[in-house]
Each structure stands twice: as C-alpha cells, then as structure tokens.
N, C-alpha and C positions, 0 to 999 in steps of 0.2 A: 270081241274079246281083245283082239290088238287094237284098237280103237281106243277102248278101255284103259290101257295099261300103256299108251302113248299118253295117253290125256292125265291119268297119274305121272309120269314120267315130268312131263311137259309142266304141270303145276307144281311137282318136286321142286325143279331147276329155278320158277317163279320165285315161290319161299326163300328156295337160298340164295338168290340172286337178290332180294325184296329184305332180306336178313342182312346181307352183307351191306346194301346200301343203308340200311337201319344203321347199324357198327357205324359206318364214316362219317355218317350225320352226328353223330354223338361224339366222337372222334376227333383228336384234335391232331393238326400239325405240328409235330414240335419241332421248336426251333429255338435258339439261345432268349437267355430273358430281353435283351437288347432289342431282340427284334417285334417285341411286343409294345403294344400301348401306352401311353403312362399318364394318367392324371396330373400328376404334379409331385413333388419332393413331401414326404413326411412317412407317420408310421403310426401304429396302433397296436394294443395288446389284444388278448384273445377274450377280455370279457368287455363288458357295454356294449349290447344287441339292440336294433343289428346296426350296425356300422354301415351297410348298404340294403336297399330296398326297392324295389318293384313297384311300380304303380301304373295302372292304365285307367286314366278318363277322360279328357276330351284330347290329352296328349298320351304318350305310349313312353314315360320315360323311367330311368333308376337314379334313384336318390344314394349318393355316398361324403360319408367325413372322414377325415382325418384330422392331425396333430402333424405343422409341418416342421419344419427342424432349424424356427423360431418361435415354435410355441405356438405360433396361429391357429384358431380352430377353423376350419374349414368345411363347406360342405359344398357338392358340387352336382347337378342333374347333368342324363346321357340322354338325349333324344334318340331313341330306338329308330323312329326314322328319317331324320333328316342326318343326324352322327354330330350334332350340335351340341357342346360340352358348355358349361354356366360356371363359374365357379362365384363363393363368396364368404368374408372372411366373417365370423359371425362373433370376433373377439377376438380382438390383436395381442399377440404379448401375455397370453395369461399363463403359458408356462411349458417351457420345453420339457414335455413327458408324455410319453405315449400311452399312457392310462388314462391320456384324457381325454380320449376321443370321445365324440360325440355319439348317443344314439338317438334313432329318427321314428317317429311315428306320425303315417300320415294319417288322416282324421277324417271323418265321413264325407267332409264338405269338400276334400281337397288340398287342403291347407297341413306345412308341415306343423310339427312341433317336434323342437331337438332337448334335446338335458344334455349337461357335459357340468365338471367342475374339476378344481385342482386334483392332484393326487395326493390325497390327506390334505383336502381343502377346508376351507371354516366355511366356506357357501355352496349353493347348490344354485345351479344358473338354467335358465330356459329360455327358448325365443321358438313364437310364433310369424310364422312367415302371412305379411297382407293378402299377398292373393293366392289361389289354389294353384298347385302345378308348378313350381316359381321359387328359385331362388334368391332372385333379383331385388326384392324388399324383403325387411322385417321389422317387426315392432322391437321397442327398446329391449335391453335385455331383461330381467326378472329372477330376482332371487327367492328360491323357497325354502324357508327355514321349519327343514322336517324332522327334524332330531331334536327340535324341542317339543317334549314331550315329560308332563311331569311325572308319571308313572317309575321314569328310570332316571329320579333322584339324586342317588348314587354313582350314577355315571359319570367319570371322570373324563369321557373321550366321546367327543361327540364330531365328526370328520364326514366328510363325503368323496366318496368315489367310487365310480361305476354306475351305471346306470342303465333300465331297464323298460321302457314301457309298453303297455298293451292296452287292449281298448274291446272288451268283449261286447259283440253284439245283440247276445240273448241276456244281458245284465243291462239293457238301455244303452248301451254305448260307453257303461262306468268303465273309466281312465283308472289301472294298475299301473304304477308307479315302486320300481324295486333298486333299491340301490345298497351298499354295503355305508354301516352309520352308526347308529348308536353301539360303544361299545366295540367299533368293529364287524357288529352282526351283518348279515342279511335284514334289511327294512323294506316295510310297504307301506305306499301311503295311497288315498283314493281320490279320486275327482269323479264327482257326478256333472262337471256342467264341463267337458271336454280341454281341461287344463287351467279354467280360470283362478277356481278355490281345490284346497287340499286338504285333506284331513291330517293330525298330527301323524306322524311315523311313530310303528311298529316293528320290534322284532320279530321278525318270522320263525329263525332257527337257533337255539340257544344251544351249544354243545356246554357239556361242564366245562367251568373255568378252571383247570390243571396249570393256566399259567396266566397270564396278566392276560387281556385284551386276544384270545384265542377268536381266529375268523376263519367260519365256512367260506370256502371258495364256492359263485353259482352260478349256471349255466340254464338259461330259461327259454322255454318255446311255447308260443300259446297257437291253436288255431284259429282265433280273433273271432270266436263264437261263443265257447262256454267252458275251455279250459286251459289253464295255465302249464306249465309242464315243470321241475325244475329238478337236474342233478345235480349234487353237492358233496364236500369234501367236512370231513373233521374241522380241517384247518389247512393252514402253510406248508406243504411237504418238508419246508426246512427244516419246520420243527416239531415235523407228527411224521414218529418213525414207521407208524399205523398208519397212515394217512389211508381211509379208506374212498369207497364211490356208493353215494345213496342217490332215492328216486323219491318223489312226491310229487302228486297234480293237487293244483286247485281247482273245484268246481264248486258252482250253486250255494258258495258259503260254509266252505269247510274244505281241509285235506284227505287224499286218500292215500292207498300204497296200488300198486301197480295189479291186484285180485279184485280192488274195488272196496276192501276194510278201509272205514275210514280210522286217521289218525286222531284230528281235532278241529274241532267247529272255528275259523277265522276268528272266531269271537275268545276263542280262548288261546290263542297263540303267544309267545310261542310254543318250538315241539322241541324234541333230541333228536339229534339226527337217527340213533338207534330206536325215536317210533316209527321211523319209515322203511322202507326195504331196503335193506344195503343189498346192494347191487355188486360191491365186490368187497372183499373182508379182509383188507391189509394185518386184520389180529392172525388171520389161520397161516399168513404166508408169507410175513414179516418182510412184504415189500411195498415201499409206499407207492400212492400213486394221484394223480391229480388230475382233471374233469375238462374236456373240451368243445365237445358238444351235446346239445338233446334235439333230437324231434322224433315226429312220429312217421310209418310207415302209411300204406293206402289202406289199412286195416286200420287205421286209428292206434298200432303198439308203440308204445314209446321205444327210442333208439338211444342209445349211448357212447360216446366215444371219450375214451378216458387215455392216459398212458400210465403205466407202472413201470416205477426207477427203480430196477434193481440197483442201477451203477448210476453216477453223474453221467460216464460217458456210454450207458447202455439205456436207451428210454425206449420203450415197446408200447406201439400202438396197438388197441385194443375197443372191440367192438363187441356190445352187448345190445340184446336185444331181447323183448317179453313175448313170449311165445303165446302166450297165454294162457299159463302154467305155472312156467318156470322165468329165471332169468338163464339166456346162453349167453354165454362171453368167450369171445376167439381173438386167439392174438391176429391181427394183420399183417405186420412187418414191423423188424426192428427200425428204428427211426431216427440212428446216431445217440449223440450226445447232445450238450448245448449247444446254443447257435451263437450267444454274442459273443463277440472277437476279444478275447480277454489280452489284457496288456502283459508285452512280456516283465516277469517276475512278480506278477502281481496273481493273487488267488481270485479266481472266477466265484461274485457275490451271487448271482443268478446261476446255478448249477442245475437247478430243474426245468431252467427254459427250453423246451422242446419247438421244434421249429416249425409243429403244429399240424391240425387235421379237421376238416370241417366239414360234415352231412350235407349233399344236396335234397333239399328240402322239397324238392318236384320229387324226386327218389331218394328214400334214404338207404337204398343200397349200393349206391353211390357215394365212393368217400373221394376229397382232395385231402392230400396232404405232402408232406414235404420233407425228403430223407437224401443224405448223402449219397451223391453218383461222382464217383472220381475225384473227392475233394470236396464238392460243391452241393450246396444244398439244393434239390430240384424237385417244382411242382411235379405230382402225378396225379391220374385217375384211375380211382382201385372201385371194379366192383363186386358184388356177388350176388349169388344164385340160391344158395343155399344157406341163407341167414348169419353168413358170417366164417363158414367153414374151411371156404377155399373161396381166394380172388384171382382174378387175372385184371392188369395194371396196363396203363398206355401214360408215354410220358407227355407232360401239356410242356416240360423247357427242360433245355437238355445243351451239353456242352456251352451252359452258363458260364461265365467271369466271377458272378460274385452271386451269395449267395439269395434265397426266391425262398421264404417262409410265409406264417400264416395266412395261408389261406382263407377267403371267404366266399363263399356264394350265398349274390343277393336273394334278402329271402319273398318269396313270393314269386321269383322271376321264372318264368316256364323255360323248358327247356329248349324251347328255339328260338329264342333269343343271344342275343349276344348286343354288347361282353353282360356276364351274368357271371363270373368268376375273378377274385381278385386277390393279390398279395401284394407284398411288401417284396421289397429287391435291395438288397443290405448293401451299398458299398462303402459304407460304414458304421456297425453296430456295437460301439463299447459298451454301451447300459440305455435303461430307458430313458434317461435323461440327458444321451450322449449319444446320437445317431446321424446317420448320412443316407434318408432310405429311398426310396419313390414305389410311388401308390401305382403296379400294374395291373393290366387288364386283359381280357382274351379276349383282346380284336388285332389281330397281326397287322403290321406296320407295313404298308403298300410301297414297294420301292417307286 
C-alpha cells in the first residue's frame, strides 16, 4: 500500500512537472519588439489570406508577403532549418497601401501561386513561381479580368481588392478564388486546371443596397479538403450603425449555416447575409462591430473572432464559437481604441481600426492579439479552456517603443515550429497609405 501511493505520488509530481514543461514550450519570452526578428520594412491589413503559410516537402519552409513602404509587393521564404530567409519583389511600385498585400496558395506540385492588386484597383494580378519550394523565379505577371461578367450589367463599379484562395482536394484540386469586385461585393471565381483558366466572377453575398455600393467585409478558412468557411459583416462599420457578424460554409456545391440547413445551391448565388446565421445581432444591441478571424476547432466547429465598437476609443474583443447547438460569444479583453497615429488637429478617418486579433489555427483556443500596456500597443497570447469563458494571457512583447499590431499566424504551421507568428511594428502609422512599419517575427534576436 505505501508502495502504491509513493508510485501515485511519484507520477503526480511527473504530470505536473511534464505540464509545466508543456506551458514553457508554448510560452514565449517577452521582451521589447526591438529585440525581435524582422523580415524587412512594410505592412498589411487584416484581410487577403493568408498572408503567411506553412509548407513542408522536400524543404521545411514558411511562405510570407507584404506591401513595403514604397509600394513593393513582396514575398519572402523562412527555412525552418537552415534560418535562411529569400526575399523577392514580385511588382515594383504598384502602390503604397497596405490592402495590397499579397495572398499565397501553394499547389499540389509545390509551386506558389500569389493574387494581389491595387486598393480599388482596375486589374487583378497573379504570379506563378517556376520551381516548387522557391521564391527565386517567377513567370511574367498575369492579369485576370474577373468582374467581367455580363450577368451584372448594371454595374457601375467593377474594382478589385482582397484576395482569397483555396484549392479543395475532394473537388479534384478545383482553385477557389474570393475577392471583394463587382459592385463592391464579396466574388468567386473557379479554376479547374490549377490557376491557368478562370471562370467569370460571381457575387457571393448581396446584402440589400440601403446605399450606393454597400460591402460585406470577409474572413475565409478552408480545410483544403471539402469545405470553405466564411464570417461576414453587413458592410463598413463606418456606415452600418448595425454592423453585424454572420457564418456560412461552402461544401460539395452549395451553402450551409453552422446546424448543417443549407442556405443555397453555389448555382444560385448570391444569398443575404440574414440567410445565414448571424452569429452576433448588432439590431438587439445597437453596437456595431466588425470580423477578424474564422477557423475551426479539432472538432471540425467553426470559431470566430470579431470586435464590437461600442466607442472609437473602446473596441472589445470577442470570441464566438458553435457548440454544436448554439452559437456562445464571450468578450476576451478590451482592446483600446484605434491604432493609427492620427495627426495633431486633424480628425482620425480609420476610427474602427482595432490593432487586431488572430486564431492559431493548430489551436483555435489560442488567440494572438494586440491591446494597450502602458501606452503601447503589445502582442499577447490569450488562451482558454472553457470555450471562451475565462482566459489566461502570457505577453509575446512588452515594454515596447512603438506600437506591435496585427497579428498573424502562419496558417498550417505546427506549433513547434518557429517563427510561426507575425506582426507589424508601427514606428510610423498615419493611414494605409502613409506608414513606417516592419514585418516581425517570433524568432528572438541572438546578441
């Protein structure tokens, strides 16, 4: 019996000793942003997925772009093991603004393919890179003109910006392609032969037109097998005092809602945001709010992370998640105000710019994101236990200079890897088209 109860004793102390070393591996040292990583000079918004990505096949590396702060698009691999960084500029000059960042989809074979275009651009640009694994070449650039589409006639505003792709593998490998275009809207357009030929573009989400050119904001995550994922807004919180948060996947040729009703057949698209599940009802509580990220949990449930602006300088992070029931949504932490450094006497045109929050996608009870500590905007890691209920928070930078916003983690990337998380470092953020930022990373800077 003492034997017994030494040997529980004894495997007790294992556990918490085996827990604890769990916690540190996960665990970051914080230390000011300075003394982190840093890719290179530039900046990015919080839509065009993903901006950084994972890949392992005869190399072990992460793919990321940016917008630097002359416009350059950029995109850059991390050798997982050698720490060997590439960069390469894949369009000089096409326009300082950080809505233009690039997103990256690598392709069965190995080979990237990026989208990127102006911010209310007239073209839509692509480049495929010659070899797999490789940023080092790429074929010419390539314009797709997906908003031509005779269907919508009428349409006065035919623009691109944002961009989106996926690639399911129980659809043959069909290329999903989602960007904000005709109208304004959310569009999709398709490739069956991995990027070459496109089909016209489609609106996906039509909310009623209450004002000219009204646009869902969309936040998309696919498993790269058989379903697409996508949370969405009314519109602009500037101008939708409602501004709510809805849910909708696509699978096998049609929408659904988060019970598995479906909405409507791909073929008859598009929907109103109110056929999908609203997920948070800016009508009942008369506070708007706006959409940051989607994925799903090890259950397959979709996750959500939105913020509601009660105030410009009060923006509250918030996590929703499908129980398989219900929708729950818990606040996280207040999250400050805006971030960009507004000029003295001059009115702040970006008021709902929140300094952002992003799902690790190996866990989605793992959130990064980015709130005021002593002035300064700083990374942290919040997670939880209990679906949202209660978190406990470890800071990744801390007694920062200048301010550390949106957050991203590459998607796909496991979590013992590194660097696999990324922001922006503002030492100078007037507007998106007036910035001084640099792209960092969570690999600490070796003295």
């Amino acid at each position: 019996m003492v034997k017994f109860n030494r040997l529980l004793f004894m495997s007790a102390l294992f556990l918490i000793w085996f827990s604890a070393c769990s916690m540190q591996e996960k665990d970051f040292d914080p230390r000011p942003a300075h003394q982190w990583q840093t890719l290179g000079d530039g900046a990015w918004c919080w839509f065009s997925d993903p901006r950084a990505i994972y890949y392992q096949g005869e190399k072990e590396q992460s793919y990321v772009g940016w917008v630097d702060t002359v416009g350059n698009i950029i995109i850059a691999s991390y050798d997982h093991q050698s720490g060997d960084i590439e960069k390469f500029i894949l369009h000089e000059k096409l326009q300082r603004d950080d809505h233009n960042v690039p997103s990256i989809l690598v392709r069965p074979d190995g080979r990237l393919l990026v989208f990127y275009s102006k911010h209310g651009g007239d073209e839509f640009y692509t480049r495929l890179s010659r070899n797999p694994e490789s940023v080092a070449e790429w074929y010419p650039v390539r314009t797709l003109p997906l908003n031509e589409n005779e269907i919508y006639a009428d349409s006065l505003l035919r623009d691109y910006t944002y961009s989106h792709p996926f690639q399911l593998s129980a659809e043959n490998n069909r290329t999903f392609l989602f960007w904000r275009g005709i109208n304004r809207k959310p569009c999709v357009s398709i490739s069956e032969d991995g990027g070459e030929n496109w089909s016209k573009g489609k609106i996906v989400i039509r909310p009623d037109d209450i004002y000219k050119h009204r646009r869902p904001y969309v936040k998309y995550f696919s498993n790269d097998e058989d379903k697409i994922y996508l949370s969405f807004t009314d519109g602009h919180p500037r101008k939708e005092p409602e501004n709510s948060i809805y849910y909708a996947c696509y699978q096998q040729g049609a929408f659904y809602r988060a019970d598995g009703s479906k909405i409507t057949d791909f073929a008859k698209i598009p929907f109103k945001p109110l056929d999908a599940d609203v997920v948070y009802n800016a009508r009942e509580t008369r506070v708007r709010a706006w959409v940051w990220d989607i994925a799903t949990d090890r259950k397959g449930r979709p996750v959500i992370l939105y913020t509601r602006l009660p105030d410009f300088k009060d923006h509250r992070y918030h996590y929703a998640i499908w129980n398989g029931h219900q929708w729950l949504d818990h606040e996280i932490v207040a999250g400050g105000g805006w971030f960009p450094q507004t000029l003295a006497g001059k009115r702040e045109s970006e008021r709902h710019y929140s300094a952002g929050l992003v799902l690790d996608r190996a866990d989605p009870s793992v959130v990064y994101l980015s709130r005021p500590v002593n002035g300064v905007f700083e990374i942290e890691r919040w997670q939880t236990s209990d679906m949202g209920k209660s978190w406990q928070s470890t800071p990744v930078t801390r007694q920062s200079k200048y301010d550390n916003v949106r957050p991203f983690v590459s998607w796909n990337a496991p979590q013992t890897i590194k660097p696999r998380l990324f922001w922006m470092t503002n030492l100078n953020y007037i507007h998106y088209s007036n910035y001084a930022s640099l792209i960092r990373m969570d690999m600490p800077i070796v003295p």
